[in-house]
Backbone bond lengths (Angstrom), bond angles and torsions (degrees), N, CA, C in turn:
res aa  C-N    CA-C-N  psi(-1)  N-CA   C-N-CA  omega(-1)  CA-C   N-CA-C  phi
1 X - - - 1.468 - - 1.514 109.64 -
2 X 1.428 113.21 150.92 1.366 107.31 -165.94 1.942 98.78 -106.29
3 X 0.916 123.32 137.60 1.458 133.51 -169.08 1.711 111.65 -94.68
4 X 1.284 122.25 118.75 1.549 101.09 -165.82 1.712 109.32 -100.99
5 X 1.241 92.13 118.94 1.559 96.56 175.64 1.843 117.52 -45.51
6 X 1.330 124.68 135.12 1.398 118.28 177.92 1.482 109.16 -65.31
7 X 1.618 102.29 -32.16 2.411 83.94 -152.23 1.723 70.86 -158.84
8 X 1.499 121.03 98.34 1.326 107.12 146.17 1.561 104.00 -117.84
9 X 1.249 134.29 148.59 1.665 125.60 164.00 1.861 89.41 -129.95
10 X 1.410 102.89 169.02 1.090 139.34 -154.01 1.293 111.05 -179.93
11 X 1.812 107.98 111.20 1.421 113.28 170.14 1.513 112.75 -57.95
12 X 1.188 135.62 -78.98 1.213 133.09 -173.75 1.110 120.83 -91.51
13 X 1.403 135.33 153.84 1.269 143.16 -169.40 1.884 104.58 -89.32
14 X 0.987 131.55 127.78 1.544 140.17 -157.12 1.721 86.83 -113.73
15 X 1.294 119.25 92.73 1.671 133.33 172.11 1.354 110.99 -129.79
16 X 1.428 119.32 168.41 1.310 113.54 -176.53 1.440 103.39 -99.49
17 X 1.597 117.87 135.97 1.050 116.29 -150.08 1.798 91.23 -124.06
18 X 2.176 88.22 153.33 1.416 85.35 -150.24 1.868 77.48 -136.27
19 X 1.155 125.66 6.48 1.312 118.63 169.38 1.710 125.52 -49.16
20 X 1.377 105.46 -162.43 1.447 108.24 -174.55 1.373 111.16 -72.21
21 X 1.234 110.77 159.16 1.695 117.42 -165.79 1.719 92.59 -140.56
22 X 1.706 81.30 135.23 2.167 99.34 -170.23 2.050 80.57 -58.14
23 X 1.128 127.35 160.92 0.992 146.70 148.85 1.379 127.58 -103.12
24 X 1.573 115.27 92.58 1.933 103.42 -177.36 1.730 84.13 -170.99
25 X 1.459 92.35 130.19 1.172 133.42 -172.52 1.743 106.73 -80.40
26 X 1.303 102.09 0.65 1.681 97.24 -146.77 2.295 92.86 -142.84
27 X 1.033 90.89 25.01 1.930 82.09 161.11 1.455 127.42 -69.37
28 X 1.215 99.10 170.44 1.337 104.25 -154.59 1.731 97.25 -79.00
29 X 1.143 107.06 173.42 1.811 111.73 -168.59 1.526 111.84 -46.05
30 X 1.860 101.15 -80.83 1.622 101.23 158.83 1.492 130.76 -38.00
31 X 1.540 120.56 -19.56 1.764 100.67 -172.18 1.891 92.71 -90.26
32 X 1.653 100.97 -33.27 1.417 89.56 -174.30 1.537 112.86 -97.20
33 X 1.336 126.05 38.21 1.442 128.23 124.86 1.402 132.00 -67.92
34 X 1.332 85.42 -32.72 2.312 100.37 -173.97 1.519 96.37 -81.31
35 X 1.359 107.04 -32.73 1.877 104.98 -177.60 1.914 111.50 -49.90
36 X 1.956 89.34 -56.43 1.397 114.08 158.70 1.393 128.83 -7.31
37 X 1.442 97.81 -63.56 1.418 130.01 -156.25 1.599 114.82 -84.75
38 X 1.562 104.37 -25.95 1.898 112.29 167.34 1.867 72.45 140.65
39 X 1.143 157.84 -7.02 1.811 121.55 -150.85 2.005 84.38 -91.58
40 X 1.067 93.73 165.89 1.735 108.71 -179.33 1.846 89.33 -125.61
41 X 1.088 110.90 140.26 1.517 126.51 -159.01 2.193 83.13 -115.98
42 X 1.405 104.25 125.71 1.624 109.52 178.33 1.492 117.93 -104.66
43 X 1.536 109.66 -36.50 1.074 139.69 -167.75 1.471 133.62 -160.56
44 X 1.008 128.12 142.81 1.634 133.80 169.59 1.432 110.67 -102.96
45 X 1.099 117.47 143.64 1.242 132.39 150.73 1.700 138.02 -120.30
46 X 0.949 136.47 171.79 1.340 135.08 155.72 1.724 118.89 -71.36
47 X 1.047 118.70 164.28 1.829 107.20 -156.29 1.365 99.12 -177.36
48 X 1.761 123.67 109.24 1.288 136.06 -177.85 1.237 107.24 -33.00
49 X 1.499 115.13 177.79 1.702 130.17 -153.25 1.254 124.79 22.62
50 X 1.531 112.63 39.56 1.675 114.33 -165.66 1.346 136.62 60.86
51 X 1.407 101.17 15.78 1.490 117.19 171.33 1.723 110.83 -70.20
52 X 1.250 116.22 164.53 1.188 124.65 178.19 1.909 112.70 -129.06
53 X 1.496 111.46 97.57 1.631 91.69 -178.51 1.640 120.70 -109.09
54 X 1.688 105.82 171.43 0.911 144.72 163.31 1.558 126.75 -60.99
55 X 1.309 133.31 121.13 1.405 146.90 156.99 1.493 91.73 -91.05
56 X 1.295 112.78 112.44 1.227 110.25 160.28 1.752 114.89 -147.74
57 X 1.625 119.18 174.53 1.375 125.24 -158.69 1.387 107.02 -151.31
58 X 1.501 113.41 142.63 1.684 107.20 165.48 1.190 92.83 -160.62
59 X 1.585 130.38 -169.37 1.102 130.70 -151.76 0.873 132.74 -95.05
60 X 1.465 103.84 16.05 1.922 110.88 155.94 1.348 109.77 -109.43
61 X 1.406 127.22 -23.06 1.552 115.41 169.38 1.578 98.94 169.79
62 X 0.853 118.15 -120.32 2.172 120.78 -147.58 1.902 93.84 -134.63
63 X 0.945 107.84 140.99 1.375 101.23 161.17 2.152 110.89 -162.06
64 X 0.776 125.44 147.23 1.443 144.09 -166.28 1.632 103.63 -67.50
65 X 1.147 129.22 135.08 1.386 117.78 160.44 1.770 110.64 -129.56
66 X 1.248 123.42 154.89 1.114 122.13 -171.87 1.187 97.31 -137.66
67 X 1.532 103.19 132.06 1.709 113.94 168.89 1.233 98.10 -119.47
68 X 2.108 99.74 129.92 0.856 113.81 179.89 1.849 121.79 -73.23
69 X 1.377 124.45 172.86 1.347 110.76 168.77 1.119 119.77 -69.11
70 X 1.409 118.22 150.24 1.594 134.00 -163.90 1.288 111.95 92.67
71 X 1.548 115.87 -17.76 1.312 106.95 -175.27 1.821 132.18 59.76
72 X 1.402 80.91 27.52 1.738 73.53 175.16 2.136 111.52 -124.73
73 X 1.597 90.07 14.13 1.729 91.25 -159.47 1.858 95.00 -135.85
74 X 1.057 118.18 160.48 1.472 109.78 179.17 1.474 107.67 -151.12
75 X 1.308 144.25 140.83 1.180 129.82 163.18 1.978 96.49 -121.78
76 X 2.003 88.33 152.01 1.090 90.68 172.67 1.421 121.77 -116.27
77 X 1.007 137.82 136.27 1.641 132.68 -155.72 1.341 111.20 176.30
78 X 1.599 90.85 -170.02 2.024 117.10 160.38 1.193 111.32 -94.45
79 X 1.675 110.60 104.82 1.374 95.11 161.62 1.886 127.38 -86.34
80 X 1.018 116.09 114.02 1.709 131.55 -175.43 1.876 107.90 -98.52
81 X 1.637 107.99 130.06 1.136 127.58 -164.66 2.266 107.04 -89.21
82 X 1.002 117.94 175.16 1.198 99.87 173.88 1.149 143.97 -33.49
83 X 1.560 111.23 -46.23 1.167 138.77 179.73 1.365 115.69 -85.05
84 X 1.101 118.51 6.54 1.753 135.47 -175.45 1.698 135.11 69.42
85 X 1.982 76.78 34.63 2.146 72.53 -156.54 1.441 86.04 -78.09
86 X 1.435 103.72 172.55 1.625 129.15 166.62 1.746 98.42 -70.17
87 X 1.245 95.82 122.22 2.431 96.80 175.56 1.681 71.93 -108.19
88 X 1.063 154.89 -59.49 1.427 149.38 -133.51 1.813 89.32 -64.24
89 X 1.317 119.33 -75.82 1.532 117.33 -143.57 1.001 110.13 -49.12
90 X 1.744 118.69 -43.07 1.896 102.90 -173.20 1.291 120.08 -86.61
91 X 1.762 107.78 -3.49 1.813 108.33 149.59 1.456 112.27 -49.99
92 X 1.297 100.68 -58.18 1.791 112.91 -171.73 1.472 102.69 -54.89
93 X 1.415 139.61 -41.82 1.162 134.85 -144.50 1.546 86.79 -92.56
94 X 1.220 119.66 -36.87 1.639 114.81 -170.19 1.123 110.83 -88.95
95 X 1.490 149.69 -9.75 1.419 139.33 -174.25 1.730 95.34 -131.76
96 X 1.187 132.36 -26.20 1.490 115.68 149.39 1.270 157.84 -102.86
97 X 1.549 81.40 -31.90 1.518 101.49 -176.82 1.761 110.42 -69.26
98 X 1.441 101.57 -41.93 1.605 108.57 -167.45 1.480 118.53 -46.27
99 X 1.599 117.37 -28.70 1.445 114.52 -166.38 1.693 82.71 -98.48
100 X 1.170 137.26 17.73 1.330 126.79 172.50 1.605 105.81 -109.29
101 X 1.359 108.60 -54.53 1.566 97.07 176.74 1.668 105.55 -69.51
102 X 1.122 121.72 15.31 1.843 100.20 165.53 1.408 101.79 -108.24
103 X 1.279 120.87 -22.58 1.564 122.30 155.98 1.289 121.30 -30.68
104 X 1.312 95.91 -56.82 1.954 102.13 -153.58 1.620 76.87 -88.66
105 X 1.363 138.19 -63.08 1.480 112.60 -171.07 1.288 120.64 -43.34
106 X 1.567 131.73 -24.15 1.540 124.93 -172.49 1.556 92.98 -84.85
107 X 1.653 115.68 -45.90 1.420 83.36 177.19 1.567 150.63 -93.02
108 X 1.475 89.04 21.58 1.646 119.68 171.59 1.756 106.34 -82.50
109 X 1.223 107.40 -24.38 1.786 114.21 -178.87 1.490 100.89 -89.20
110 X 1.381 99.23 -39.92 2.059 87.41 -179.22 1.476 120.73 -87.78
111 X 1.630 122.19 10.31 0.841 122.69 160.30 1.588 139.42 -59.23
112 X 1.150 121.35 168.19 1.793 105.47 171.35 1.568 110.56 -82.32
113 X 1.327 123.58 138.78 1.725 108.27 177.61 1.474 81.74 -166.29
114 X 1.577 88.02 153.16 1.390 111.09 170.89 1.802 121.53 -102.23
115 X 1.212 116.70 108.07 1.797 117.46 -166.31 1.362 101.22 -60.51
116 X 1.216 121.68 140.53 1.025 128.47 156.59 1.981 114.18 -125.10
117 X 0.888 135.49 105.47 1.346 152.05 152.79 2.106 92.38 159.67
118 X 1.276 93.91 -148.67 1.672 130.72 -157.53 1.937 87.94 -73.65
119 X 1.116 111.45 142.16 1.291 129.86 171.96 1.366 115.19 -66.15
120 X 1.502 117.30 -24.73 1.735 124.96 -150.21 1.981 90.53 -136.81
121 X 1.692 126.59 2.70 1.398 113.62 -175.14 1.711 99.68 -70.39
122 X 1.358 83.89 152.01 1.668 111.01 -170.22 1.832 112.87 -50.63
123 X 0.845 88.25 -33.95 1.678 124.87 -169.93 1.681 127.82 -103.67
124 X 1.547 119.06 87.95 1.612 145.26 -178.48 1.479 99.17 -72.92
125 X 1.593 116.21 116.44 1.982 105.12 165.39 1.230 82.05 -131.30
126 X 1.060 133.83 156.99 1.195 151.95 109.67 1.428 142.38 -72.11
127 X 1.638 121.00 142.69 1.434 121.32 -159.06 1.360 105.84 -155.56
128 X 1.585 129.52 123.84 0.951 152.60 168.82 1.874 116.00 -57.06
129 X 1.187 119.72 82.81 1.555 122.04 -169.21 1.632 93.50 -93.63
130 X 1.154 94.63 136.90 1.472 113.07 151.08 2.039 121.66 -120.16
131 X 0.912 112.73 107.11 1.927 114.29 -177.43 1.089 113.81 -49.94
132 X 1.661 128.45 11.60 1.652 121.26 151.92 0.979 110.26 -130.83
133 X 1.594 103.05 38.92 1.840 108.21 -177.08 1.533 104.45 -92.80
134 X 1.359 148.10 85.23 1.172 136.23 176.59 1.467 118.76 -43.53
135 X 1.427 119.76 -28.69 1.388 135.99 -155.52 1.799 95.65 -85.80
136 X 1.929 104.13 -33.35 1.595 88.89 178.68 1.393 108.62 -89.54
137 X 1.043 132.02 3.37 1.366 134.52 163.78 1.541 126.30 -52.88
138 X 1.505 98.80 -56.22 1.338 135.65 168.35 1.513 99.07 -40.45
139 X 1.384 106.55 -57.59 1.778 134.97 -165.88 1.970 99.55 -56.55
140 X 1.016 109.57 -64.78 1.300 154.00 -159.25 1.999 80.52 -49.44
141 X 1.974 103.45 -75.31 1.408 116.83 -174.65 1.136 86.46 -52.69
142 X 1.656 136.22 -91.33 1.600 118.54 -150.89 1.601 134.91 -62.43
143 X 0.973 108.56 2.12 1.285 120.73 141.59 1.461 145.09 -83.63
144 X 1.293 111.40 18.72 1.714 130.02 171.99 1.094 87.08 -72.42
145 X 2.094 139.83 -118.77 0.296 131.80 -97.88 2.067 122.96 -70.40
146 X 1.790 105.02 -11.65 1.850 107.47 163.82 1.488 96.15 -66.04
147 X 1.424 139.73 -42.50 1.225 119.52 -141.31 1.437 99.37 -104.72
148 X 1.246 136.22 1.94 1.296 134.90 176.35 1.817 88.68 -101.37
149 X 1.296 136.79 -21.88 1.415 120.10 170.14 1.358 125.17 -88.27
150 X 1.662 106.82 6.45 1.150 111.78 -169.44 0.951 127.40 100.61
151 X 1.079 134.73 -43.91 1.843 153.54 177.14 1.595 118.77 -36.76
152 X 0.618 116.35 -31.51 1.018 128.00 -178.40 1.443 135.29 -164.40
153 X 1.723 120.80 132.68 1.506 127.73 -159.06 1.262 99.80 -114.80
154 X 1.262 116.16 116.60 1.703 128.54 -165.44 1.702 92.94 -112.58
155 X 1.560 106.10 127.53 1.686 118.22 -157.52 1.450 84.01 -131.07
156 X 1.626 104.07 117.24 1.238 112.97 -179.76 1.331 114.98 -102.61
157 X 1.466 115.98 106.68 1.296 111.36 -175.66 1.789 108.79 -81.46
158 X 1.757 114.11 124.30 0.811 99.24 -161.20 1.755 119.37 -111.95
159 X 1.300 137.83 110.33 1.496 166.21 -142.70 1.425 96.43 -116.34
160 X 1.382 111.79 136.27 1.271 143.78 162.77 1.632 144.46 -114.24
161 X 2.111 96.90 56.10 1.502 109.27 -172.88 1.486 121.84 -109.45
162 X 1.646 110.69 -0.22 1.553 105.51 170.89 1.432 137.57 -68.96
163 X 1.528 101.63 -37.64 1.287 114.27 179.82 1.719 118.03 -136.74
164 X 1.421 124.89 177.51 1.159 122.03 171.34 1.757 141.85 -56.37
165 X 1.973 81.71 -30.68 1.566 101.37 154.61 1.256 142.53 -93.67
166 X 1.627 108.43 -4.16 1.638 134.56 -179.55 1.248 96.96 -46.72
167 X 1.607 147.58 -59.06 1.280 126.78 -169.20 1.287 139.25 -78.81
168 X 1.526 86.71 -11.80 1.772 123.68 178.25 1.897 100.80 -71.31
169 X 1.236 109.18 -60.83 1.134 124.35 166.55 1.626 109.00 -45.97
170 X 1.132 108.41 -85.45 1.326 112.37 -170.20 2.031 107.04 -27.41
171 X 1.184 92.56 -65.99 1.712 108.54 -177.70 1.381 110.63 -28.36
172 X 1.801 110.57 -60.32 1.596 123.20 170.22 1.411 98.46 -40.39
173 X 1.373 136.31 -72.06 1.675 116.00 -147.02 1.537 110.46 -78.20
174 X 1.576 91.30 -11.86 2.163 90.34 168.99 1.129 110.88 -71.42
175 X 1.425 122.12 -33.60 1.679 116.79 -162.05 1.657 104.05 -114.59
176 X 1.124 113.00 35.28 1.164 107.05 169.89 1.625 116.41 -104.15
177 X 1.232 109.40 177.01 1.652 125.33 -151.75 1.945 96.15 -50.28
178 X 1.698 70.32 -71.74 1.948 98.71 172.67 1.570 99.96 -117.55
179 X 2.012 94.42 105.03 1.878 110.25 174.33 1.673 84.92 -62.34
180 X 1.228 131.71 -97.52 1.013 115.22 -165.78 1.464 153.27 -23.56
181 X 1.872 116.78 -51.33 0.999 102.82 155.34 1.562 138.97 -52.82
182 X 1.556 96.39 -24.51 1.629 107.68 165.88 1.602 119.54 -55.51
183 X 0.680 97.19 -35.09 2.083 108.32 -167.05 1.276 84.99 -86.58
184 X 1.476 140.51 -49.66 1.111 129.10 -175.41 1.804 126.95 -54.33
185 X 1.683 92.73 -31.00 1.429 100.90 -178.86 1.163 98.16 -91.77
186 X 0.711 135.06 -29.88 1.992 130.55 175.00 1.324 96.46 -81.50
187 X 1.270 153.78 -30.77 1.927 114.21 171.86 0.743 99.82 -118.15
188 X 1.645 148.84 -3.82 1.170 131.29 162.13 1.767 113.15 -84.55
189 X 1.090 118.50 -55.04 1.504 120.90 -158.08 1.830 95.50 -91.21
190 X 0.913 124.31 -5.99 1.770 130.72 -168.62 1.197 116.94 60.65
191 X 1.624 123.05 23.38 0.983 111.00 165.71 2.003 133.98 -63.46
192 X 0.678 154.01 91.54 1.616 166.21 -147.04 1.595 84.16 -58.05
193 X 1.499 111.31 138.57 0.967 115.13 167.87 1.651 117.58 -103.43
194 X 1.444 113.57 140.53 1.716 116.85 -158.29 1.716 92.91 -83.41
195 X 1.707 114.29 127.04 1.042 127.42 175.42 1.787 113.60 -69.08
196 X 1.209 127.24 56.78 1.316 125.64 -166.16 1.476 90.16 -87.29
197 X 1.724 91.25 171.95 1.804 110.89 170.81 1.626 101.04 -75.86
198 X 1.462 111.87 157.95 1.264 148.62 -136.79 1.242 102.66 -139.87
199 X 1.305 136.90 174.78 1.584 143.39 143.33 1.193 117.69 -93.43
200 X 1.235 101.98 156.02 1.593 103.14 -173.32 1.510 114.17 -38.82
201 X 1.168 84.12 -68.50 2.231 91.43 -165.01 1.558 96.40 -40.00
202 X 1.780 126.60 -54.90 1.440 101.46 -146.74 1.602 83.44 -73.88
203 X 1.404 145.72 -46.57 1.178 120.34 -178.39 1.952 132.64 -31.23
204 X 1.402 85.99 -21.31 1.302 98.81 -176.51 2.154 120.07 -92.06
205 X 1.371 80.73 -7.78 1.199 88.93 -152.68 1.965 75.13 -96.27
206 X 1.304 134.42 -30.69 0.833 140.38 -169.96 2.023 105.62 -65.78
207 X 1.580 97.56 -50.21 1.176 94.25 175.24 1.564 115.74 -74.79
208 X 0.905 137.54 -24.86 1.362 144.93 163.65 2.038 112.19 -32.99
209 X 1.518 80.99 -59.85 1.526 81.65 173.67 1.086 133.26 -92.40
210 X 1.489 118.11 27.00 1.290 132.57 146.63 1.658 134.25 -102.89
211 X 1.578 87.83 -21.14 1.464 109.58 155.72 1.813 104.49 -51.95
212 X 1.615 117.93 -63.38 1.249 108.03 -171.21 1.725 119.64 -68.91
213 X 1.203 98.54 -31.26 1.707 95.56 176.68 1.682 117.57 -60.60
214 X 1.218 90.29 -30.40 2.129 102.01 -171.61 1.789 78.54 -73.06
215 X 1.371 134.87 -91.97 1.298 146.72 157.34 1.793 98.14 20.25
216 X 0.810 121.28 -61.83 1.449 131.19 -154.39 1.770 112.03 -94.83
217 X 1.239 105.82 -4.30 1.720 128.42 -177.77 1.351 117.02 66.22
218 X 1.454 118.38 10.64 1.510 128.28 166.84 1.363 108.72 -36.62
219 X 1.495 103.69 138.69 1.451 119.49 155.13 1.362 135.30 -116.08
220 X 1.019 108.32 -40.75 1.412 119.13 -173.33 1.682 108.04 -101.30
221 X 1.367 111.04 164.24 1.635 121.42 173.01 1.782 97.77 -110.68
222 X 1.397 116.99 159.40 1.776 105.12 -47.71 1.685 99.88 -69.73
223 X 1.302 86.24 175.17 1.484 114.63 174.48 1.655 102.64 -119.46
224 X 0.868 122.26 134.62 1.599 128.52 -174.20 1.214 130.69 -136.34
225 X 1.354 114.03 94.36 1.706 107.64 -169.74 1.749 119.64 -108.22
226 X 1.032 118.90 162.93 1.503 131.74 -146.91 1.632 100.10 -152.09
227 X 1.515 112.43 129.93 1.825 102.01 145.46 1.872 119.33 -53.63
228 X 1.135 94.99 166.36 1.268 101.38 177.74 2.085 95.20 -162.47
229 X 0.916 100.10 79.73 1.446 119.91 -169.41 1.193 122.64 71.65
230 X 1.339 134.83 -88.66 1.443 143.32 142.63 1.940 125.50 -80.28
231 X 1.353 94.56 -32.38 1.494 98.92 177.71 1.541 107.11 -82.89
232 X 1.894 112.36 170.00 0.846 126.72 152.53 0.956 118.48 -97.61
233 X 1.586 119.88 133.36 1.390 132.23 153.89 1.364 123.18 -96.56
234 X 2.026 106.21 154.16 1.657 88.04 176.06 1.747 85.47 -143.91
235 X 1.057 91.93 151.18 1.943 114.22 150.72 0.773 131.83 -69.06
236 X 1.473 151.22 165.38 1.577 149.44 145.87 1.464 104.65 -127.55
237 X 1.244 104.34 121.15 1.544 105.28 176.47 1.341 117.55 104.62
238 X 1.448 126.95 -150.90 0.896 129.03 149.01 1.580 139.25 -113.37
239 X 1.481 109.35 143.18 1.517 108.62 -132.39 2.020 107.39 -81.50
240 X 1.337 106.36 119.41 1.828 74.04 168.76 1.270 127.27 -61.20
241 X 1.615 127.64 -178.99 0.738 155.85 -178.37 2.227 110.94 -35.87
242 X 0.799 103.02 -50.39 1.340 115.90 172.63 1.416 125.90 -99.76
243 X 1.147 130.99 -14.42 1.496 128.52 121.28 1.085 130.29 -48.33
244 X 1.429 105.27 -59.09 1.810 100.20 -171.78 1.556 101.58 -69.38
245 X 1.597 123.89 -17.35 1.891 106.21 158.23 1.332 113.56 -55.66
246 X 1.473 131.79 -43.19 1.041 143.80 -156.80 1.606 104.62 -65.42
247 X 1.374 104.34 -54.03 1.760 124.10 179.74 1.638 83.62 -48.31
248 X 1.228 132.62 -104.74 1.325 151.55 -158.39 1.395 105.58 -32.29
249 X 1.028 132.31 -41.49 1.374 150.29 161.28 1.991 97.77 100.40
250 X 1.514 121.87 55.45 1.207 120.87 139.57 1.891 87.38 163.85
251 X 1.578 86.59 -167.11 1.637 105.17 -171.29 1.410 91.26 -59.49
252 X 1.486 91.71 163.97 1.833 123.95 174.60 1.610 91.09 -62.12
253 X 1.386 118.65 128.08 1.272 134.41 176.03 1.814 99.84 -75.38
């Protein structure tokens, strides 16, 4: 059984990344030891005290490299300015991360999901439902009041990993007459949705979107992701009070 975290956030999404790769045969000693070593080099940048850095990635996530001047020494890290800001992340966000968060948004759009708010609200979230998720229910209620003003259209992609009938379930509110009014009567009104047979495709379409959640290293129901300027952000669980503004993208209307 999968356990749903209450309040995790996470700036960037930590996936294995399959975007564009710097092409050059010819780095400097230290970067092409780390190349050596498994790192994939995305991008260069320019980098205070005459340093020269690295966008780079391997198979736990993104990390910064800096070659020092002379080119014979490299450190890999956070580089932080007087005042202690992060200089590394919006390197990282611009030479790696970027062709990754437009990834996971295209494949959050080609997924199967059922809309719930306004066709035309300003505001795209996405949310990982499971139909014995009590926690997206919860999700589902505190999110009325953007999506009853319009503000925002919460697209429930809908996955079947809690229970034995979760996909059975899930399948029903895809292939039904009205997916939506269905989902509506199942987390809003408590009506239980009847685990009947399906057709192939939406069965398929059901496993599909569990293919992407496993894909994506999800754990918990829901998981809920949102822009947040250029990046993606996601939730696990259900969001407090100042997250779930964040999700919606402002105060409770």
């Amino acid at each position: 059984m999968r356990y749903p975290v209450r309040t995790t956030a996470i700036g960037a999404l930590t996936l294995a990344f399959t975007g564009p790769v710097l092409a050059d045969d010819h780095w400097p000693a230290p970067v092409d030891a780390l190349v050596e070593q498994g790192l994939t080099i995305h991008g260069e940048f320019e980098a205070p005290a005459g340093m020269t850095g690295y966008g780079a990635s391997h198979s736990a996530g993104e990390v910064a490299i800096y070659l020092l001047p002379g080119g014979e020494h490299a450190i890999v890290g956070t580089l932080v300015d007087a005042e202690g800001n992060n200089l590394s992340e919006p390197e990282l966000d611009k030479h790696v991360r970027a062709a990754q968060f437009a990834e996971v948004w295209q494949d959050l759009e080609a997924s199967h999901w059922i809309a719930d708010g306004a066709p035309d609200a300003e505001r795209i979230v996405y949310t990982f439902t499971d139909p014995n998720c009590p926690y997206c229910r919860q999700f589902w209620q505190e999110a009325r009041p953007w999506i009853e003003a319009g503000k925002v259209q919460l697209r429930h992609i809908m996955i079947g990993v809690l229970a034995s009938d979760s996909p059975a379930k899930a399948a029903a509110l895809l292939g039904a007459d009205d997916p939506a009014a269905a989902l509506n009567a199942h987390s809003g009104d408590g009506e239980e949705v009847a685990a009947g047979p399906q057709s192939r495709e939406i069965e398929e379409q059901v496993y599909a979107n569990n293919q992407l959640f496993d894909s994506l290293g999800f754990m918990a129901t829901p998981t809920t992701l949102f822009r947040d300027g250029d990046r993606v952000d996601r939730i696990e669980g259900v969001p407090g009070p100042e997250r779930l503004e964040e999700a919606m993208g402002g105060p409770r209307p």
